[in-house]
MARSE-231750 format. One record per residue: residue in one letter; residue number from 1; x, y, z of N, C-alpha, C, CB in turn. Coordinates in Angstrom, 1 decimal. Glycine has a CB too. Layout:
// MARSE-231750
{"A", NUM, {X, Y, Z}, {X, Y, Z}, {X, Y, Z}, {X, Y, Z}}
...
***
This chain:
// MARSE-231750
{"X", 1, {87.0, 89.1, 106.8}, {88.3, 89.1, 107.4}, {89.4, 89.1, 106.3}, {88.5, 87.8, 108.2}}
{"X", 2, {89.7, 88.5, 105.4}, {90.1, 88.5, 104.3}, {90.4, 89.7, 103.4}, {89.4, 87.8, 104.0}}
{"X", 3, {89.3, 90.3, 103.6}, {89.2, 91.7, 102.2}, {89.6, 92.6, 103.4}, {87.2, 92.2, 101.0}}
{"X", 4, {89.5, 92.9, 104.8}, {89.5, 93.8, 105.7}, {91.8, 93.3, 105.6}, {88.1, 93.4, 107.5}}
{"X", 5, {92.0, 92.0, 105.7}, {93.4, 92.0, 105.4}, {94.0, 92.7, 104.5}, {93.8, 91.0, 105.2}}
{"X", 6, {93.7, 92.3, 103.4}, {94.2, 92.9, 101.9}, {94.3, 93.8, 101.4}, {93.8, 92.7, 101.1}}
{"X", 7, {93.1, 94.9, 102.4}, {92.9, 96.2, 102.1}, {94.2, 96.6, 102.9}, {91.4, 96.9, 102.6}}
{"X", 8, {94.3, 96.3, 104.0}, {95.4, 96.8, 104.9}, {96.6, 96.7, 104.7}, {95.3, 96.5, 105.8}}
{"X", 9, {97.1, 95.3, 103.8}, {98.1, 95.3, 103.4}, {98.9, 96.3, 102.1}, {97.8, 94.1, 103.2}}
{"X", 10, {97.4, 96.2, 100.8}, {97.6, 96.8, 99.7}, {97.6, 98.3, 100.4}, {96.5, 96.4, 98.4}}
{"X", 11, {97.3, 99.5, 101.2}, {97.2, 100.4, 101.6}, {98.3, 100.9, 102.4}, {96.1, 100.2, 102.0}}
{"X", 12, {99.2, 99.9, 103.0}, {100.5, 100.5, 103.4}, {101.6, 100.5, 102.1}, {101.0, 99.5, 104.6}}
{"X", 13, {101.0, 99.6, 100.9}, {102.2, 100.0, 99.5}, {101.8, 101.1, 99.0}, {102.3, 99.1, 98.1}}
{"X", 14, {100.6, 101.3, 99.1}, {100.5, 102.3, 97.8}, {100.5, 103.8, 98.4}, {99.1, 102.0, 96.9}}
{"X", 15, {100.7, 105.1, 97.4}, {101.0, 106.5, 98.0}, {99.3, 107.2, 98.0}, {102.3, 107.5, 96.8}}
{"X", 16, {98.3, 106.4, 97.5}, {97.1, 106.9, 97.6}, {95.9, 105.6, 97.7}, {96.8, 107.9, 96.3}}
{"X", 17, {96.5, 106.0, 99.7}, {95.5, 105.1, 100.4}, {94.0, 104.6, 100.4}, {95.6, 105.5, 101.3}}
{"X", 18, {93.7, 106.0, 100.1}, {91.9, 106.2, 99.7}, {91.4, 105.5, 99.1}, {91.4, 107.3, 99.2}}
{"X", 19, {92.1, 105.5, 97.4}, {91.9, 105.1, 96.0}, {91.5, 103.5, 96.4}, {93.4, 105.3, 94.8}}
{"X", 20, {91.7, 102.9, 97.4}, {92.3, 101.7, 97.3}, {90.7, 100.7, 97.9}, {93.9, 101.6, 98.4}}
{"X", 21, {90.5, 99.6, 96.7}, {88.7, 99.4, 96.9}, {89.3, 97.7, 96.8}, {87.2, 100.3, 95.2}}
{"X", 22, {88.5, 96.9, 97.9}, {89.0, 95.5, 97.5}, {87.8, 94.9, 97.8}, {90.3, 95.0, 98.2}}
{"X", 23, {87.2, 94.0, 96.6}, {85.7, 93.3, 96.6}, {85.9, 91.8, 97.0}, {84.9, 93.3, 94.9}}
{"X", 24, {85.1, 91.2, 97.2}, {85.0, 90.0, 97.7}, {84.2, 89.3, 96.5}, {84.3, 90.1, 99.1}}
{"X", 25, {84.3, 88.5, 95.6}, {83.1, 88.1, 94.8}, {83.5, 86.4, 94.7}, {83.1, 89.0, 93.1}}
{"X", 26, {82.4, 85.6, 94.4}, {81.9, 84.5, 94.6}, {82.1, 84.5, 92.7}, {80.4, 84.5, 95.7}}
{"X", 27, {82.7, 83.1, 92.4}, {82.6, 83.0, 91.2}, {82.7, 81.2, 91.1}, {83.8, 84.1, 90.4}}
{"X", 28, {82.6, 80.9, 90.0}, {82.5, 79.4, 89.5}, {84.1, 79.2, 89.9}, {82.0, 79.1, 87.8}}
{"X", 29, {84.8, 79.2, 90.0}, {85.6, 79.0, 90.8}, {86.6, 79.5, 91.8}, {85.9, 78.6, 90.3}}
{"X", 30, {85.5, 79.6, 92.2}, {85.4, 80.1, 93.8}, {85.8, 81.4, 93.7}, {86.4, 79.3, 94.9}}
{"X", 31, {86.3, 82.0, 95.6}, {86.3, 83.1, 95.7}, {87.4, 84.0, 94.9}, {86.4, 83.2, 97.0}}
{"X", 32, {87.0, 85.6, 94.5}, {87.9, 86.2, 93.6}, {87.9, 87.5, 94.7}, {87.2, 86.5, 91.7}}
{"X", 33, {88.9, 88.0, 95.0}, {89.6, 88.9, 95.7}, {89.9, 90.1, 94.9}, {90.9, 88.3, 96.3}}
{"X", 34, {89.5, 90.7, 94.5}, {89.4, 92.2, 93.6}, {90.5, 93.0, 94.2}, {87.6, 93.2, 93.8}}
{"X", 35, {91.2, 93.4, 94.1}, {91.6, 94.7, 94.1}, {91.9, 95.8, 93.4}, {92.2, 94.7, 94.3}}
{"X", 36, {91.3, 96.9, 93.6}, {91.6, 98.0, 92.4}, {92.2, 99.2, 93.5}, {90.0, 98.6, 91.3}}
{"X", 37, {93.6, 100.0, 92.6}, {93.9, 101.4, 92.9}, {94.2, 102.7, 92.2}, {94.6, 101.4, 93.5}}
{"X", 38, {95.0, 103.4, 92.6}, {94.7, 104.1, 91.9}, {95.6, 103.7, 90.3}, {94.9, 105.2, 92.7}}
{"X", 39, {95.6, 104.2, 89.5}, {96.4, 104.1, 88.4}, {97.5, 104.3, 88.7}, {96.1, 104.9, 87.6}}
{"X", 40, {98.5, 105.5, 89.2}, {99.7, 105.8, 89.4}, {100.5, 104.6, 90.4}, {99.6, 107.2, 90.0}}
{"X", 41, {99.2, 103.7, 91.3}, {99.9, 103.3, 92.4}, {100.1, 101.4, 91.7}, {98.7, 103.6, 94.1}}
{"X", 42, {99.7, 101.2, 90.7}, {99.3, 99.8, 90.0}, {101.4, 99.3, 90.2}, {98.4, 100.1, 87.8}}
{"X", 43, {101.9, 100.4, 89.6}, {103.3, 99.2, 89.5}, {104.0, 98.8, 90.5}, {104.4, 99.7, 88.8}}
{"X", 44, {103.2, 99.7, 91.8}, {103.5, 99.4, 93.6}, {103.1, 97.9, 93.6}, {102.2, 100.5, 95.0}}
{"X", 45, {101.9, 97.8, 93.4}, {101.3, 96.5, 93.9}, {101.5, 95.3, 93.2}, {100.1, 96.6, 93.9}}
{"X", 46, {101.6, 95.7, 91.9}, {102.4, 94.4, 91.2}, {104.1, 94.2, 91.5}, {102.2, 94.6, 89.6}}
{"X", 47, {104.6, 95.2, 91.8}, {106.2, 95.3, 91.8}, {107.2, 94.9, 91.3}, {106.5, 95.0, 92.4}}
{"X", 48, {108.3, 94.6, 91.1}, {108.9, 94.0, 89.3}, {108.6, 92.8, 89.8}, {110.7, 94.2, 88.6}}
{"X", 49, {108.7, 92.4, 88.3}, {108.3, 91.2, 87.6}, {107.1, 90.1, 88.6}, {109.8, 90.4, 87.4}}
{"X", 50, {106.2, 91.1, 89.0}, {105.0, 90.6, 90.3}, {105.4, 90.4, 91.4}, {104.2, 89.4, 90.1}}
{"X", 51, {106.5, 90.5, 91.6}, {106.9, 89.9, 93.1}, {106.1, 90.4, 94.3}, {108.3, 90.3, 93.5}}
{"X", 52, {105.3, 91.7, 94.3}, {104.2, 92.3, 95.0}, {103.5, 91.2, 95.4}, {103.4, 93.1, 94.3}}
{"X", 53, {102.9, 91.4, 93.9}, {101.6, 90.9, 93.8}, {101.4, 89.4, 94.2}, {101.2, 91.1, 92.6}}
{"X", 54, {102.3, 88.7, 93.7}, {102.6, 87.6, 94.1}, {102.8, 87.4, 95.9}, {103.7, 87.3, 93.2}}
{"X", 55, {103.2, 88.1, 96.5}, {103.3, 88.2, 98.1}, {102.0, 88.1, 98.5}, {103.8, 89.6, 98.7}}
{"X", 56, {101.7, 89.0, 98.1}, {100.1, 89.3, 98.8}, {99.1, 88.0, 98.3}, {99.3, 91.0, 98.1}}
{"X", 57, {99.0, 87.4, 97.6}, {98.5, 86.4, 97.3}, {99.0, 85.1, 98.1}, {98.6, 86.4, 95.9}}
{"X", 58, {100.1, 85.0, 98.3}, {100.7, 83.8, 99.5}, {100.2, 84.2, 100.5}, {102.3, 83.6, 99.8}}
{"X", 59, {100.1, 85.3, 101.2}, {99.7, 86.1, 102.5}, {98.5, 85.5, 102.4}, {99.6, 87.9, 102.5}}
{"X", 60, {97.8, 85.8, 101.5}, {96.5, 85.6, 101.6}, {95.8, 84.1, 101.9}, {95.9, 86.2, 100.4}}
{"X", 61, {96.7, 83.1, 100.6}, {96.7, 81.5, 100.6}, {96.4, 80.8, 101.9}, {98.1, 81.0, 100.2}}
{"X", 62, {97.6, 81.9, 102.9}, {97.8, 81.3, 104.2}, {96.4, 81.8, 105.0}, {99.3, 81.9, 104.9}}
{"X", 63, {96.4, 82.7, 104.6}, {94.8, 82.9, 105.8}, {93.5, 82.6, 105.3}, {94.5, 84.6, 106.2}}
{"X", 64, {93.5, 82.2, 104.5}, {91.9, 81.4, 103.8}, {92.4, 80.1, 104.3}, {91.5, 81.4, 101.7}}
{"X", 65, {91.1, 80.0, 104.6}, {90.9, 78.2, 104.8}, {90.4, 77.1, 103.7}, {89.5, 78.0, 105.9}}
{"X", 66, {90.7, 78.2, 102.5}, {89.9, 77.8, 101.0}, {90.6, 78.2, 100.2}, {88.5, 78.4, 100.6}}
{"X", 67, {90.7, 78.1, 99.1}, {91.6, 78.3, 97.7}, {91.0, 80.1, 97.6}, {90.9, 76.9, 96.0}}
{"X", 68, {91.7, 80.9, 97.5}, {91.1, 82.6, 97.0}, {91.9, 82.3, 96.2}, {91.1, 84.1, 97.8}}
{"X", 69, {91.1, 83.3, 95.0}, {92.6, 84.0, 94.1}, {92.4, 85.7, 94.6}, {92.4, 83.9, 91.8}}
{"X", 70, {93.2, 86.2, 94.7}, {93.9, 87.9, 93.9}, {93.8, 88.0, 92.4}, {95.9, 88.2, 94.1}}
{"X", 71, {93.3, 89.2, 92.3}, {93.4, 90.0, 91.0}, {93.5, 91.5, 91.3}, {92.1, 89.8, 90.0}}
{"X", 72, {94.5, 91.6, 90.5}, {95.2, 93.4, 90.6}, {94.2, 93.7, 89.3}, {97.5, 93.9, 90.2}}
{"X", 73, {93.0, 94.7, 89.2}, {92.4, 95.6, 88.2}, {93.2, 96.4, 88.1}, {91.3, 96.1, 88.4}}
{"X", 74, {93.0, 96.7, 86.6}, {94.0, 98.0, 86.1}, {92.8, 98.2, 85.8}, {95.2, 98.1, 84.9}}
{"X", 75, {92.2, 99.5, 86.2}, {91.4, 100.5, 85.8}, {91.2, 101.5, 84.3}, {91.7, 101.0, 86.7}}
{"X", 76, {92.3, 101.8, 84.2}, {92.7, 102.2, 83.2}, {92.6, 101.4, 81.9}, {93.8, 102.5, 83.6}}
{"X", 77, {92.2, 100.6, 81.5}, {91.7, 99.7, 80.7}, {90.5, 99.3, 80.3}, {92.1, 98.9, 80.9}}
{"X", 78, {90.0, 99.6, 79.4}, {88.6, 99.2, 79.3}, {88.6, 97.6, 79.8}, {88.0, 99.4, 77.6}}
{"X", 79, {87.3, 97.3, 79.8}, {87.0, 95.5, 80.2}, {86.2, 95.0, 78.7}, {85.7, 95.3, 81.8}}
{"X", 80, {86.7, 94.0, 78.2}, {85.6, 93.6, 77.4}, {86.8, 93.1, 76.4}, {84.4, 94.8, 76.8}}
***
């Protein structure tokens, strides 16, 4: 329910709906909410100074019955 939200939410900001992939992962402290898009669409979702991103993460606060976090992936970045 959760990742089916977030998708729907992050997918009405951004201009390339498709690109738009959101994981569900289980970590040591607790659930991690993935989202990745496309490159061009990253400064949509964060928005100045995060105010986006920060939205969508209160959105989300409210609809878990549990602590989630959000994470915006930049793709464009190696990991490591």
């Amino acid at each position: 329910m959760l990742v089916d939200a977030l998708d729907h939410m992050v997918r009405g900001i951004v201009e390339e709906p498709e690109d738009v992939k959101v994981a569900l992962k289980s970590t040591r402290r607790g659930d991690l909410l993935e989202v990745r898009v496309n490159p061009e669409d990253l400064g949509r979702v964060i928005g100045r100074q995060g105010r986006t991103a920060r939205a969508l993460r209160t959105v989300m606060a409210a609809l878990a019955k549990e602590s989630v976090r959000v994470d915006v992936i930049d793709t464009d970045r190696p990991r490591g």
